[in-house]
N, CA, C and O atoms as a Maestro MAE file, in Angstrom:
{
 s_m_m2io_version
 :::
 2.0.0
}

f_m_ct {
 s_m_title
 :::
 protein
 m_atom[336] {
  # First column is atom index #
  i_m_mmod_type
  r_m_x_coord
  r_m_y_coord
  r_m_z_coord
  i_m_residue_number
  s_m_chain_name
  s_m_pdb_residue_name
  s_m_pdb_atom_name
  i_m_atomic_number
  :::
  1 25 130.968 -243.199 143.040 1 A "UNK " " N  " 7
  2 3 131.164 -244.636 143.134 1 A "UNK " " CA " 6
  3 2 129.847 -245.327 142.803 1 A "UNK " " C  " 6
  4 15 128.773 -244.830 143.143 1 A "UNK " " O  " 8
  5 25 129.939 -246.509 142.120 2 A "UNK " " N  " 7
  6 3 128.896 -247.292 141.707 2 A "UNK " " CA " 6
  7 2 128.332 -248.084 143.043 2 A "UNK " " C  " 6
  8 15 128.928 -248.373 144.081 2 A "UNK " " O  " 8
  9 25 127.283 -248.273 142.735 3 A "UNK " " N  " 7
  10 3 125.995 -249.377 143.788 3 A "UNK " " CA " 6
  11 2 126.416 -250.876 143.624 3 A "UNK " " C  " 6
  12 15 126.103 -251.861 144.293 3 A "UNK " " O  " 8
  13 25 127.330 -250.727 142.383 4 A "UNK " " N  " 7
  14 3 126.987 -252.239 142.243 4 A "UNK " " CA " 6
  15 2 128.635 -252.832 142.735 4 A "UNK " " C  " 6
  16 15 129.783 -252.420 142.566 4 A "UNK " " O  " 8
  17 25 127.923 -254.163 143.506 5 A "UNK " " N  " 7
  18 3 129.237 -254.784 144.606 5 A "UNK " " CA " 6
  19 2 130.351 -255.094 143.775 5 A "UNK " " C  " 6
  20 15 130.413 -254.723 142.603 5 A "UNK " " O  " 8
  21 25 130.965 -255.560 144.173 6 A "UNK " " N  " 7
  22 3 132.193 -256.424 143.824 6 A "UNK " " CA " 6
  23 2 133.473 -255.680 142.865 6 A "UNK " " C  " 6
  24 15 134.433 -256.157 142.258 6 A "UNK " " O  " 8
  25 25 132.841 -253.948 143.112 7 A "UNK " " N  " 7
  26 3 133.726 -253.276 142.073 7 A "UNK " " CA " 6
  27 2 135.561 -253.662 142.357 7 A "UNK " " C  " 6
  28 15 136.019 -254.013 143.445 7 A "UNK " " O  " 8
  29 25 136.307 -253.492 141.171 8 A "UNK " " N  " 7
  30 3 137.718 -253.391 142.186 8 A "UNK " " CA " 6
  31 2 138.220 -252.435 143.061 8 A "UNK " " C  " 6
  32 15 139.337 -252.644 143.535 8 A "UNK " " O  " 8
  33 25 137.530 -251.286 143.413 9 A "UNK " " N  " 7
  34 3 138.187 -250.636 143.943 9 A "UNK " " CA " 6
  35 2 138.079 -251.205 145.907 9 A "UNK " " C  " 6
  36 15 138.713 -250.922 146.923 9 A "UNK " " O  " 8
  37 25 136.828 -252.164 145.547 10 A "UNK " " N  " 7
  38 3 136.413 -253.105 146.484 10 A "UNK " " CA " 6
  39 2 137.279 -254.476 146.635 10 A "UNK " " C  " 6
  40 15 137.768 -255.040 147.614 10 A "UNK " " O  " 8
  41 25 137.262 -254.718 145.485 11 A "UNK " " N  " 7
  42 3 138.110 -255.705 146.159 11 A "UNK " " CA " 6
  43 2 139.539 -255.707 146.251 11 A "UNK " " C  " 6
  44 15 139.929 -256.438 147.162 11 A "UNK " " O  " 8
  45 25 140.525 -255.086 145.558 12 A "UNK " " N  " 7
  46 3 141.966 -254.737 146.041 12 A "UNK " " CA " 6
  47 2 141.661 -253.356 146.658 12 A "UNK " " C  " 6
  48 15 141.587 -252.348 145.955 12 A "UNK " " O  " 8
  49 25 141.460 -253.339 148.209 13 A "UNK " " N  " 7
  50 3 141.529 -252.160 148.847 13 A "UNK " " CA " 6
  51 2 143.198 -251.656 148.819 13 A "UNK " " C  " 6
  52 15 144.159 -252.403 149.005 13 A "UNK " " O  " 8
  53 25 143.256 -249.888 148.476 14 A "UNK " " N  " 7
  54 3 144.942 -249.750 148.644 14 A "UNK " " CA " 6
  55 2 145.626 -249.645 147.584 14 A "UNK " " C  " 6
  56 15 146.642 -248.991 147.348 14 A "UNK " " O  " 8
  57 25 144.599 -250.784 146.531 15 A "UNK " " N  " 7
  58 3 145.229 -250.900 144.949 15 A "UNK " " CA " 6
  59 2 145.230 -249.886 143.718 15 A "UNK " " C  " 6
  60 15 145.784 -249.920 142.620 15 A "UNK " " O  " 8
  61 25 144.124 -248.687 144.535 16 A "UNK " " N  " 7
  62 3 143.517 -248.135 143.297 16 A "UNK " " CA " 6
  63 2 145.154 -247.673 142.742 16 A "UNK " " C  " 6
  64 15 145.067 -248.215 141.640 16 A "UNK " " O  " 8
  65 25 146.159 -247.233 142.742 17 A "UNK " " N  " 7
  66 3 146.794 -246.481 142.265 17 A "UNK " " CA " 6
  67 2 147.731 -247.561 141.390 17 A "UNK " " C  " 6
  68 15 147.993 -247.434 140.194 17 A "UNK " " O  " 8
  69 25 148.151 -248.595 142.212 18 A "UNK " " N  " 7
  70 3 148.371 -249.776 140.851 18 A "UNK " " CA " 6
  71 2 147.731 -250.106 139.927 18 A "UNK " " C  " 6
  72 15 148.290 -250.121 138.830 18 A "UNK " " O  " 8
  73 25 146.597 -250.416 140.013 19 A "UNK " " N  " 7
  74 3 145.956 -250.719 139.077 19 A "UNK " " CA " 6
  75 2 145.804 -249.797 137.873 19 A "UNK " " C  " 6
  76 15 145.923 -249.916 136.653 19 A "UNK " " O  " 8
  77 25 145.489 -248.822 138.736 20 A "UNK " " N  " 7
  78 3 145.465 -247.366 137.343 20 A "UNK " " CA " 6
  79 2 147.094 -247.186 136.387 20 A "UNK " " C  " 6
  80 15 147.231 -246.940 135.189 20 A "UNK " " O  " 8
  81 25 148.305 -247.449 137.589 21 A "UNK " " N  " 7
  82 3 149.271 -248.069 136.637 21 A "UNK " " CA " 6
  83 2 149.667 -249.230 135.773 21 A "UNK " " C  " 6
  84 15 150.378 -249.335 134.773 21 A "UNK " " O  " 8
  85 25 149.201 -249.783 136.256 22 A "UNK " " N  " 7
  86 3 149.491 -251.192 135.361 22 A "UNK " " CA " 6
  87 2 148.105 -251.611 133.822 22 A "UNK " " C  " 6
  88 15 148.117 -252.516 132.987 22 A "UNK " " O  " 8
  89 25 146.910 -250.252 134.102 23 A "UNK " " N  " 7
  90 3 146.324 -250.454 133.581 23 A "UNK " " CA " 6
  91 2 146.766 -249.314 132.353 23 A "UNK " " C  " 6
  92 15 146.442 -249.605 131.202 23 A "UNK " " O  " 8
  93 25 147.518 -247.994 132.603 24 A "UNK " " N  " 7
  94 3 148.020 -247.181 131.813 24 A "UNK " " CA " 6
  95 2 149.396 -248.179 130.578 24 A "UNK " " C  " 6
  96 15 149.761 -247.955 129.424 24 A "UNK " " O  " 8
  97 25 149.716 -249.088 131.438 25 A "UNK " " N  " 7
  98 3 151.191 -249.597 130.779 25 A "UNK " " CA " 6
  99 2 151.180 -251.065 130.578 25 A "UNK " " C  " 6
  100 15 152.190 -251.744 130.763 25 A "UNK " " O  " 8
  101 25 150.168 -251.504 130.241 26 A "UNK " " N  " 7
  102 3 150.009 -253.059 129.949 26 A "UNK " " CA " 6
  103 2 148.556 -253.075 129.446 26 A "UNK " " C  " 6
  104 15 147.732 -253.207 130.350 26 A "UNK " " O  " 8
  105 25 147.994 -252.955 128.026 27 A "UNK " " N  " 7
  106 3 146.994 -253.360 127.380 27 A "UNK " " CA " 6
  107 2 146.307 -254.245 127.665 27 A "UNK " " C  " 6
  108 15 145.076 -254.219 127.687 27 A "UNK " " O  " 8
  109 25 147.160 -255.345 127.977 28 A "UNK " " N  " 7
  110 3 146.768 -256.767 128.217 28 A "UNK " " CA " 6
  111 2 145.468 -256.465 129.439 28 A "UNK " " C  " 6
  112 15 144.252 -256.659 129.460 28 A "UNK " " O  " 8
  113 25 146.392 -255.942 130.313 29 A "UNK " " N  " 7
  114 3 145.646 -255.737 131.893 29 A "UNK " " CA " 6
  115 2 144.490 -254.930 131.637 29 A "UNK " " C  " 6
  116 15 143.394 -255.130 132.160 29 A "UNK " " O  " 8
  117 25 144.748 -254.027 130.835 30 A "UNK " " N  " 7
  118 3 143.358 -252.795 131.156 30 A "UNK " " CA " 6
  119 2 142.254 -254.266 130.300 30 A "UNK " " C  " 6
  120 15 141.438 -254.904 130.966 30 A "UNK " " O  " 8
  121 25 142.519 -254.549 128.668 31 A "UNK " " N  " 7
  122 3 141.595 -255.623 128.989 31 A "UNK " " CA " 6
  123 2 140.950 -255.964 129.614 31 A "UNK " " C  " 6
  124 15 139.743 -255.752 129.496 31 A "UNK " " O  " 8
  125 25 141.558 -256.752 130.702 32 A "UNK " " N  " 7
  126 3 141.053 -257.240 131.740 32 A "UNK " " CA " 6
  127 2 140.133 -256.796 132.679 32 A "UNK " " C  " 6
  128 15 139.183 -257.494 133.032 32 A "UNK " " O  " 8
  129 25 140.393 -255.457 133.193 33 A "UNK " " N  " 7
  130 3 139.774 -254.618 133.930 33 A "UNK " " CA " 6
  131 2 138.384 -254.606 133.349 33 A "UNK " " C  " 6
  132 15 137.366 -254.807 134.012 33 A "UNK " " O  " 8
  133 25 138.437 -254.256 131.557 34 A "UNK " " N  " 7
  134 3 137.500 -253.864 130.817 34 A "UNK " " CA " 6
  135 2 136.217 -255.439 131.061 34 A "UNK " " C  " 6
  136 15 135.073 -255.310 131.497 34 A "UNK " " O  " 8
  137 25 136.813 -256.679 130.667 35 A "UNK " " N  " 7
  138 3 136.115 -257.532 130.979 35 A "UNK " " CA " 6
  139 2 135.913 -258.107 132.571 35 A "UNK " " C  " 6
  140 15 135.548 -259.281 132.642 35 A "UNK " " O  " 8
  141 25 136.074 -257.537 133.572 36 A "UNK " " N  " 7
  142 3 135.259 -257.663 134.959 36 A "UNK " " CA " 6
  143 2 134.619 -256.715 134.831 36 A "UNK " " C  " 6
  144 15 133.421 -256.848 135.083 36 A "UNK " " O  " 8
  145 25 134.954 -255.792 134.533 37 A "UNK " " N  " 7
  146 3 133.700 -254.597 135.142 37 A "UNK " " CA " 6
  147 2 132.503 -254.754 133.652 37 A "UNK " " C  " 6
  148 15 131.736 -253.794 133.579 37 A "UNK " " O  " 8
  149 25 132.368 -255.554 132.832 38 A "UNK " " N  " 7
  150 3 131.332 -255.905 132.270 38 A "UNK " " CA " 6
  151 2 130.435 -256.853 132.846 38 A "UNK " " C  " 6
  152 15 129.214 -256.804 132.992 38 A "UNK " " O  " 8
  153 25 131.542 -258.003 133.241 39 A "UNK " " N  " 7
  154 3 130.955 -259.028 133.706 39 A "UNK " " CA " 6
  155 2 130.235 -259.105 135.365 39 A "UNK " " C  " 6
  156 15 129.469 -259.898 135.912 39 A "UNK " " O  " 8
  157 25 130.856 -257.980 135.747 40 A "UNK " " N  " 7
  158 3 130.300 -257.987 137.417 40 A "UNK " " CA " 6
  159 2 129.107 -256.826 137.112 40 A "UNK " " C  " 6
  160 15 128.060 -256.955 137.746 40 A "UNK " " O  " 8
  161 25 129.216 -255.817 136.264 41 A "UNK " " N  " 7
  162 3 127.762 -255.477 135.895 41 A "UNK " " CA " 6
  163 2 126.490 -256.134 135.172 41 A "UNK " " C  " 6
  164 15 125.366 -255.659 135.010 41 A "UNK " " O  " 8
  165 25 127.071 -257.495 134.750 42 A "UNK " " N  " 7
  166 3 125.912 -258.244 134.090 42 A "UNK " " CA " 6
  167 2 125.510 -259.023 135.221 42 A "UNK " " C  " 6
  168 15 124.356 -259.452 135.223 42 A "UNK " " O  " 8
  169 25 126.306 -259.292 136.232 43 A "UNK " " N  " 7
  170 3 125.869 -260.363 137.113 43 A "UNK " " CA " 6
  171 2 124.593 -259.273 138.386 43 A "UNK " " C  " 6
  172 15 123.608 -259.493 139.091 43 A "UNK " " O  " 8
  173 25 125.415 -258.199 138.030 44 A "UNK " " N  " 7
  174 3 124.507 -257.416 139.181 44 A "UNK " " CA " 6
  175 2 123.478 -257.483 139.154 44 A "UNK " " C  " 6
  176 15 122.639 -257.611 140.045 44 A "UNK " " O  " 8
  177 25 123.371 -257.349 137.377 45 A "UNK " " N  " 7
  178 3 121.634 -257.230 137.023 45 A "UNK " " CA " 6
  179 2 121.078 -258.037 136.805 45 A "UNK " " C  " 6
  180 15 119.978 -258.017 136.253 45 A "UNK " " O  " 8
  181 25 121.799 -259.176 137.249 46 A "UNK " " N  " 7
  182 3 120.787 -260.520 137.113 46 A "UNK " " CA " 6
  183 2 120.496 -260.505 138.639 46 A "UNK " " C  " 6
  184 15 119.496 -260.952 139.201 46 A "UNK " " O  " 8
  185 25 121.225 -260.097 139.013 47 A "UNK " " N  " 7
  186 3 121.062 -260.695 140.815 47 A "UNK " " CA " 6
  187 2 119.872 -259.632 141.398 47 A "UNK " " C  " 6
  188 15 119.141 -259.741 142.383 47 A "UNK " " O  " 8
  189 25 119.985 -258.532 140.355 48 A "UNK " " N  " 7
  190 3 118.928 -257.336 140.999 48 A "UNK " " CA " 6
  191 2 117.865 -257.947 140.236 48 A "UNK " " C  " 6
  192 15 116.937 -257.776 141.027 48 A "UNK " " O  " 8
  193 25 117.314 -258.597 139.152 49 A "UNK " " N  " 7
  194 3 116.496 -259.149 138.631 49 A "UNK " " CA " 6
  195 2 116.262 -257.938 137.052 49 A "UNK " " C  " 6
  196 15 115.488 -258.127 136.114 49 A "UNK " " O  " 8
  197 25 117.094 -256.916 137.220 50 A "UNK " " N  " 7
  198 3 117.138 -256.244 136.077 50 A "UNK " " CA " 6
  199 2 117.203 -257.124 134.516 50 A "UNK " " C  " 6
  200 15 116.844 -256.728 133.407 50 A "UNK " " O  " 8
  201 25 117.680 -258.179 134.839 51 A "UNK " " N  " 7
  202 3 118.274 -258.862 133.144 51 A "UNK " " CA " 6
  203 2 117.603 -260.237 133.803 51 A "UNK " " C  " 6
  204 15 118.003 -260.463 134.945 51 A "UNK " " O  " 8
  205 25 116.531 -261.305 133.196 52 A "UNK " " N  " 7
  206 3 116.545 -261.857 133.602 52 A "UNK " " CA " 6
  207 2 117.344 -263.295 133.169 52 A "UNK " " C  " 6
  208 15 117.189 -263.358 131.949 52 A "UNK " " O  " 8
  209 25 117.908 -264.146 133.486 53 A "UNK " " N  " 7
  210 3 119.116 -265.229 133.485 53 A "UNK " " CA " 6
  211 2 118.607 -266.372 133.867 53 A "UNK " " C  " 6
  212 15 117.770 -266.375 134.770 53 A "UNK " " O  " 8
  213 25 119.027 -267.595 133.232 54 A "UNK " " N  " 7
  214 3 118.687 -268.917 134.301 54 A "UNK " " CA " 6
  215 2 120.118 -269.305 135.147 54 A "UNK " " C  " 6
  216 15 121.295 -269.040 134.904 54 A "UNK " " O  " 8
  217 25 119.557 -269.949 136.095 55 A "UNK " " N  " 7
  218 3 120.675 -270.079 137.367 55 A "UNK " " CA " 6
  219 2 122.044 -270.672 137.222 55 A "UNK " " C  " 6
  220 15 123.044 -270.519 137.923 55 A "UNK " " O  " 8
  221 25 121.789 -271.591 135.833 56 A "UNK " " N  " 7
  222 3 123.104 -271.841 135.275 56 A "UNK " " CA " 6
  223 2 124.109 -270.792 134.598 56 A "UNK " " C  " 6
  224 15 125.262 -270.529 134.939 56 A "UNK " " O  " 8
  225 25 123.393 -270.294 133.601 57 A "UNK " " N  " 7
  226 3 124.125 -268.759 133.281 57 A "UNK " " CA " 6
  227 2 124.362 -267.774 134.348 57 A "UNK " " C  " 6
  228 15 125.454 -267.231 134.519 57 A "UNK " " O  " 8
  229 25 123.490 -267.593 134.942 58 A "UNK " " N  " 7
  230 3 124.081 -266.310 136.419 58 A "UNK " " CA " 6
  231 2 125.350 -267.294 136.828 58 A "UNK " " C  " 6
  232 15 126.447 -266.738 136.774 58 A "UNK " " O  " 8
  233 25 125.341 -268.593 137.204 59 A "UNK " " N  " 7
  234 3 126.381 -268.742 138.182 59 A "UNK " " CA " 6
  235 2 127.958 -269.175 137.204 59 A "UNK " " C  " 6
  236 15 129.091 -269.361 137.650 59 A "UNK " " O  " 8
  237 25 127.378 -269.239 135.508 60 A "UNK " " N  " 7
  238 3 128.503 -268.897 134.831 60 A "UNK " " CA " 6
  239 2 129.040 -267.571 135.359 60 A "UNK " " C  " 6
  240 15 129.877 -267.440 136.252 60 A "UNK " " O  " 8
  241 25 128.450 -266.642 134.695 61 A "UNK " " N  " 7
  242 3 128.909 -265.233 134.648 61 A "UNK " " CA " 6
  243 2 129.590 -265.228 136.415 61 A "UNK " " C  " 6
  244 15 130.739 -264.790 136.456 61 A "UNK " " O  " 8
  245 25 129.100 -265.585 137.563 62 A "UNK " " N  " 7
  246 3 130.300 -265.264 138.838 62 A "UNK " " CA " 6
  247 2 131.430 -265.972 138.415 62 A "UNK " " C  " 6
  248 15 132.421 -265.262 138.584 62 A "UNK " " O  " 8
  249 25 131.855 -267.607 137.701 63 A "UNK " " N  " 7
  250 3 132.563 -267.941 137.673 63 A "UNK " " CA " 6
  251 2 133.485 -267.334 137.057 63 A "UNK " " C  " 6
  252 15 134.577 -267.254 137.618 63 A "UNK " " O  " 8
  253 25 133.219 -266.471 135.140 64 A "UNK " " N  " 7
  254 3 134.051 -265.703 134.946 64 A "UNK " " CA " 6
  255 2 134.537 -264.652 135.662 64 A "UNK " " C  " 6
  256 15 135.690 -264.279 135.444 64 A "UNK " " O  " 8
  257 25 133.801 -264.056 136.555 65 A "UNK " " N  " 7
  258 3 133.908 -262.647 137.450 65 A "UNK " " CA " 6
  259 2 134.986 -263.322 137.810 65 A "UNK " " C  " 6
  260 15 136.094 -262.872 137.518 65 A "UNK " " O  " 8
  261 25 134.866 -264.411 138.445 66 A "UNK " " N  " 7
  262 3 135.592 -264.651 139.531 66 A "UNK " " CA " 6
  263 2 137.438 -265.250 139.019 66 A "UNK " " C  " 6
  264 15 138.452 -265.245 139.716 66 A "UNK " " O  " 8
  265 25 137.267 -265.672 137.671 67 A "UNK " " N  " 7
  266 3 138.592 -266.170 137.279 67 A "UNK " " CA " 6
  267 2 139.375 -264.906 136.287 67 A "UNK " " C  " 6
  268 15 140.576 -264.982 136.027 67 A "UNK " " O  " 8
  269 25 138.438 -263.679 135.758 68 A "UNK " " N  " 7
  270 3 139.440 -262.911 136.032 68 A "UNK " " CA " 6
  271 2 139.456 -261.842 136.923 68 A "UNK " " C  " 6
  272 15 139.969 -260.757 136.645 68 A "UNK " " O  " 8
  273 25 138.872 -262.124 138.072 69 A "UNK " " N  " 7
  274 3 139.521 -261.322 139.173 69 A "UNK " " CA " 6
  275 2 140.795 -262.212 140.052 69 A "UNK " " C  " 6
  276 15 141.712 -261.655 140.654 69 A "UNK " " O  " 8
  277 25 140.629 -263.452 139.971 70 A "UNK " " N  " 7
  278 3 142.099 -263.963 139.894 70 A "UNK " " CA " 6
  279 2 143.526 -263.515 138.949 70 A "UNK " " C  " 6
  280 15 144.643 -263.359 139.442 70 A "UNK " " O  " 8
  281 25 143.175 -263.354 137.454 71 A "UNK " " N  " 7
  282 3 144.372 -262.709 136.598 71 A "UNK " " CA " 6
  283 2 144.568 -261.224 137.177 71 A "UNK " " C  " 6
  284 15 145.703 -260.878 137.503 71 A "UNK " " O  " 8
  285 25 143.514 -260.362 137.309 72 A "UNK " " N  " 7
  286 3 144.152 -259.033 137.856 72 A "UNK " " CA " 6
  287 2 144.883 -259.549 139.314 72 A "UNK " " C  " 6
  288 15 146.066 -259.210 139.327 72 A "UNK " " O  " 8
  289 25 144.575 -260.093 140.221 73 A "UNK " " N  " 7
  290 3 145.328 -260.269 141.722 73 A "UNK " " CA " 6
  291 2 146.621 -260.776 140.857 73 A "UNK " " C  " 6
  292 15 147.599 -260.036 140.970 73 A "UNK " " O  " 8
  293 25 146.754 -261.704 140.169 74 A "UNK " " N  " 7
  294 3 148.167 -261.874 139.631 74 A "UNK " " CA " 6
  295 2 148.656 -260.959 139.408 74 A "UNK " " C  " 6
  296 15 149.315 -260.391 140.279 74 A "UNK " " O  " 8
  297 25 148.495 -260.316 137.816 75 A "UNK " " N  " 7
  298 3 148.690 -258.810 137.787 75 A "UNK " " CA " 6
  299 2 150.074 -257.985 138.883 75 A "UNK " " C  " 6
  300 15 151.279 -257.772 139.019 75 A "UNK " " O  " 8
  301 25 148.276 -257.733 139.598 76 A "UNK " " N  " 7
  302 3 148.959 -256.744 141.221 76 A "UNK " " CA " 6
  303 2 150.149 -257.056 141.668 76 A "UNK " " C  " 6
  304 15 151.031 -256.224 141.881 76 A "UNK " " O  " 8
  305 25 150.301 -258.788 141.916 77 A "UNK " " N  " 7
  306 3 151.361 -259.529 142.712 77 A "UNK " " CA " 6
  307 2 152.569 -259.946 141.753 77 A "UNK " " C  " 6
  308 15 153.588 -260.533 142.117 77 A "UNK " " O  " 8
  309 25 152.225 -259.485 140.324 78 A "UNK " " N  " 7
  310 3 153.798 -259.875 139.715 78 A "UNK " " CA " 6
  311 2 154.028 -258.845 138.690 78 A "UNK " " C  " 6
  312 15 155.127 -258.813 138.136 78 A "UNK " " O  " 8
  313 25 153.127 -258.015 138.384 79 A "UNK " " N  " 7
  314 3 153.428 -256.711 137.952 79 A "UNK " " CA " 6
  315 2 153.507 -257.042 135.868 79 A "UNK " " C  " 6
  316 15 153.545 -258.234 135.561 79 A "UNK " " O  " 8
  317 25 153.519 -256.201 134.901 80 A "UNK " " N  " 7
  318 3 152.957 -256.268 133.900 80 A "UNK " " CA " 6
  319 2 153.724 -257.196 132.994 80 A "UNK " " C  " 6
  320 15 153.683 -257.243 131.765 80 A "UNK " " O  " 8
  321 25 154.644 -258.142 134.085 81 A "UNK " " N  " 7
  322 3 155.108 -259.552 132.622 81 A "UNK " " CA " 6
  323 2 154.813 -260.210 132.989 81 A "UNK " " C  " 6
  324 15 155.688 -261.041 133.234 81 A "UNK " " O  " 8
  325 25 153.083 -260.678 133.518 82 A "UNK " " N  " 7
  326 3 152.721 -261.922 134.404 82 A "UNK " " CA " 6
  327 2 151.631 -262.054 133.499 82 A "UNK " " C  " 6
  328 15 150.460 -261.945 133.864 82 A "UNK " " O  " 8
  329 25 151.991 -262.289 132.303 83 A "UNK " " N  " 7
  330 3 150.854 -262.542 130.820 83 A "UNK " " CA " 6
  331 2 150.447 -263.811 131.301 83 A "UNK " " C  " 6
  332 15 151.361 -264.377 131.901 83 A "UNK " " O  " 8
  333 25 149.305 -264.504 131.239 84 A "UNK " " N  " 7
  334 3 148.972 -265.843 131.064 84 A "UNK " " CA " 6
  335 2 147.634 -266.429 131.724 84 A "UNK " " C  " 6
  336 15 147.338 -267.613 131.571 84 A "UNK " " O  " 8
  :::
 }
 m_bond[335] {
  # First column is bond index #
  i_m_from
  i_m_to
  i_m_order
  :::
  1 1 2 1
  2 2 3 1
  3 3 4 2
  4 3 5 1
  5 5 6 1
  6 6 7 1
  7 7 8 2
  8 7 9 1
  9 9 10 1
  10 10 11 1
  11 11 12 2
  12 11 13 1
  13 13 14 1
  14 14 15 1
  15 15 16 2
  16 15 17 1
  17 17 18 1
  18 18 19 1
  19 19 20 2
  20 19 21 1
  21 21 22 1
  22 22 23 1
  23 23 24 2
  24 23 25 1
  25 25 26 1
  26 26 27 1
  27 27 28 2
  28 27 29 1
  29 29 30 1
  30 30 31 1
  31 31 32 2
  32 31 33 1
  33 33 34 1
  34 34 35 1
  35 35 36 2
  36 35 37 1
  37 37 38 1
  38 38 39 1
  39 39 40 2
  40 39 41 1
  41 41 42 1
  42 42 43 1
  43 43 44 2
  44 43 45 1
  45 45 46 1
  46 46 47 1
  47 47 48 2
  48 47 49 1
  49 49 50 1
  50 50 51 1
  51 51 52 2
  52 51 53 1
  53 53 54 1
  54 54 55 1
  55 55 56 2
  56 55 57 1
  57 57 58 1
  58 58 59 1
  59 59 60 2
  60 59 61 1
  61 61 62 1
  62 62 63 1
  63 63 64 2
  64 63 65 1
  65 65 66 1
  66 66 67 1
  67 67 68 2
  68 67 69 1
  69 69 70 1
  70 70 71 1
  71 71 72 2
  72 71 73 1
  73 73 74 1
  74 74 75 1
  75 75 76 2
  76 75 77 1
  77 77 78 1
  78 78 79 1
  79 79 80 2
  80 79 81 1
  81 81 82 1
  82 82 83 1
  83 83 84 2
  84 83 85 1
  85 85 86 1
  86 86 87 1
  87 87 88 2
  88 87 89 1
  89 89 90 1
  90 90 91 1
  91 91 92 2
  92 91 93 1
  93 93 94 1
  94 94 95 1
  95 95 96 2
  96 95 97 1
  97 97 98 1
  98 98 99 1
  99 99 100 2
  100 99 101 1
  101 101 102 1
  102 102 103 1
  103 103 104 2
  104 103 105 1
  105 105 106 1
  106 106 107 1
  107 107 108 2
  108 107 109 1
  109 109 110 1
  110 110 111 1
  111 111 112 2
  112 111 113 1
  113 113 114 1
  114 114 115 1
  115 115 116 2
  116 115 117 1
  117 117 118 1
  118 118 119 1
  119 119 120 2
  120 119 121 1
  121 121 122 1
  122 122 123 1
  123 123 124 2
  124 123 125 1
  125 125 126 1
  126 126 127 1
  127 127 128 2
  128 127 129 1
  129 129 130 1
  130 130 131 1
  131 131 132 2
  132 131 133 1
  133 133 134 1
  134 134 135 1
  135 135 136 2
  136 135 137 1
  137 137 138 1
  138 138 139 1
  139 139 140 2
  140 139 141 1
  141 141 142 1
  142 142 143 1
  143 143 144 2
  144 143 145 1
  145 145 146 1
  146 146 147 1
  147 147 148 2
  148 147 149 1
  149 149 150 1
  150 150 151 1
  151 151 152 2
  152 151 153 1
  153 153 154 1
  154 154 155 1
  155 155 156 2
  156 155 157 1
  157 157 158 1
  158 158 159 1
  159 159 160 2
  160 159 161 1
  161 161 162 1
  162 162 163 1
  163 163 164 2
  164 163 165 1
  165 165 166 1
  166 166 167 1
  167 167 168 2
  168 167 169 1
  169 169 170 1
  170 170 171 1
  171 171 172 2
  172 171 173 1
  173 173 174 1
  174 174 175 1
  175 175 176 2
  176 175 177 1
  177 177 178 1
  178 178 179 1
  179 179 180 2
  180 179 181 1
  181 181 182 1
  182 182 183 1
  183 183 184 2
  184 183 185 1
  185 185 186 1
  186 186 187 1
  187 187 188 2
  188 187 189 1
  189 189 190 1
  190 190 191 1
  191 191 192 2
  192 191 193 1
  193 193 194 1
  194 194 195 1
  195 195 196 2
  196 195 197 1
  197 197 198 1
  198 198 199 1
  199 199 200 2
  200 199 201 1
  201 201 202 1
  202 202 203 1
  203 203 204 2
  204 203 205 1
  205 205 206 1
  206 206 207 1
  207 207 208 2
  208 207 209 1
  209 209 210 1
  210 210 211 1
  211 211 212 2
  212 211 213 1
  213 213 214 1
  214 214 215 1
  215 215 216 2
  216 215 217 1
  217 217 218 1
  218 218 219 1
  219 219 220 2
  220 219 221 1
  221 221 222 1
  222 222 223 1
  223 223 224 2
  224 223 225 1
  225 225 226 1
  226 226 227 1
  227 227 228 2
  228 227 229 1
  229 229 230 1
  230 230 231 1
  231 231 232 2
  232 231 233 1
  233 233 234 1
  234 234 235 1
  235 235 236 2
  236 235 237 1
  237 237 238 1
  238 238 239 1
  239 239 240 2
  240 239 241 1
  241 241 242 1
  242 242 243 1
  243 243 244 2
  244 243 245 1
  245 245 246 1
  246 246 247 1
  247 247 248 2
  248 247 249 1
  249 249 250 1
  250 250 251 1
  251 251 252 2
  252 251 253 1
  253 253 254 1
  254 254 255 1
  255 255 256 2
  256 255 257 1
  257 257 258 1
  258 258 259 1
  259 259 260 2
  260 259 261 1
  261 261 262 1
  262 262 263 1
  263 263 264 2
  264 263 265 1
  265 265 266 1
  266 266 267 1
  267 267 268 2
  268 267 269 1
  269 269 270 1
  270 270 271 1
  271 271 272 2
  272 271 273 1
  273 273 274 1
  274 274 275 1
  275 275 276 2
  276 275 277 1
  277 277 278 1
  278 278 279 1
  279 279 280 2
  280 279 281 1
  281 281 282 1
  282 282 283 1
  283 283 284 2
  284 283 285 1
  285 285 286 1
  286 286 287 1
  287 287 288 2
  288 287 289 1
  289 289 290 1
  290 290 291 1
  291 291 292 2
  292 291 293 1
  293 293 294 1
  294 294 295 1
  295 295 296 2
  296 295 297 1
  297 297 298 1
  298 298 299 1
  299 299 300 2
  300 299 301 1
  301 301 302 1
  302 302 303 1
  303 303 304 2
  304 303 305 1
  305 305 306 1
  306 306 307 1
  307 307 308 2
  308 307 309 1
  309 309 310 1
  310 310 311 1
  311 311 312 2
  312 311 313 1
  313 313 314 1
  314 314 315 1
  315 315 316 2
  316 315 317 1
  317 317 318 1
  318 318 319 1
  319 319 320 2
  320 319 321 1
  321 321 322 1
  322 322 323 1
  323 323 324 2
  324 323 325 1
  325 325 326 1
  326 326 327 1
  327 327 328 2
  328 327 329 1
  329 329 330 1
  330 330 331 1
  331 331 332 2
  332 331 333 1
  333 333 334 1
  334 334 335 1
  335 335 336 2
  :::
 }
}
């Protein structure tokens, strides 16, 4: 397991096994997956001071973290025809 926070297996506790389905059978979704776990590793390393960022861009990058970790919770809660 990775150091760095906010992974999903962190934040949908319970989920890992949906997700790994819905990420096998909906493109759309693994996408998705693919762009948080970029974006919550870029934010890490700004927050660890690894990459350095100005405070407007770091608190972009949570906002994307954060709006598609809203589309995957959709996802989870309506299953792989909840495109949008």
């Amino acid at each position: 397991m990775s150091n760095t926070p906010h992974e999903l297996a962190e934040e949908f506790p319970g989920q890992t096994d949906k997700i790994h389905a819905l990420k096998l059978a909906d493109p759309h979704f693994a996408g998705l997956l693919v762009q948080y776990t970029d974006i919550n590793r870029a934010v890490h390393r700004a927050e660890t001071r690894v990459d350095t960022l100005s405070e407007e861009a770091e608190a972009a990058l949570r906002r994307q973290r954060l709006h598609l970790k809203d589309h995957i919770a959709h996802h989870l809660a309506h299953g792989a025809d909840s495109h949008g």
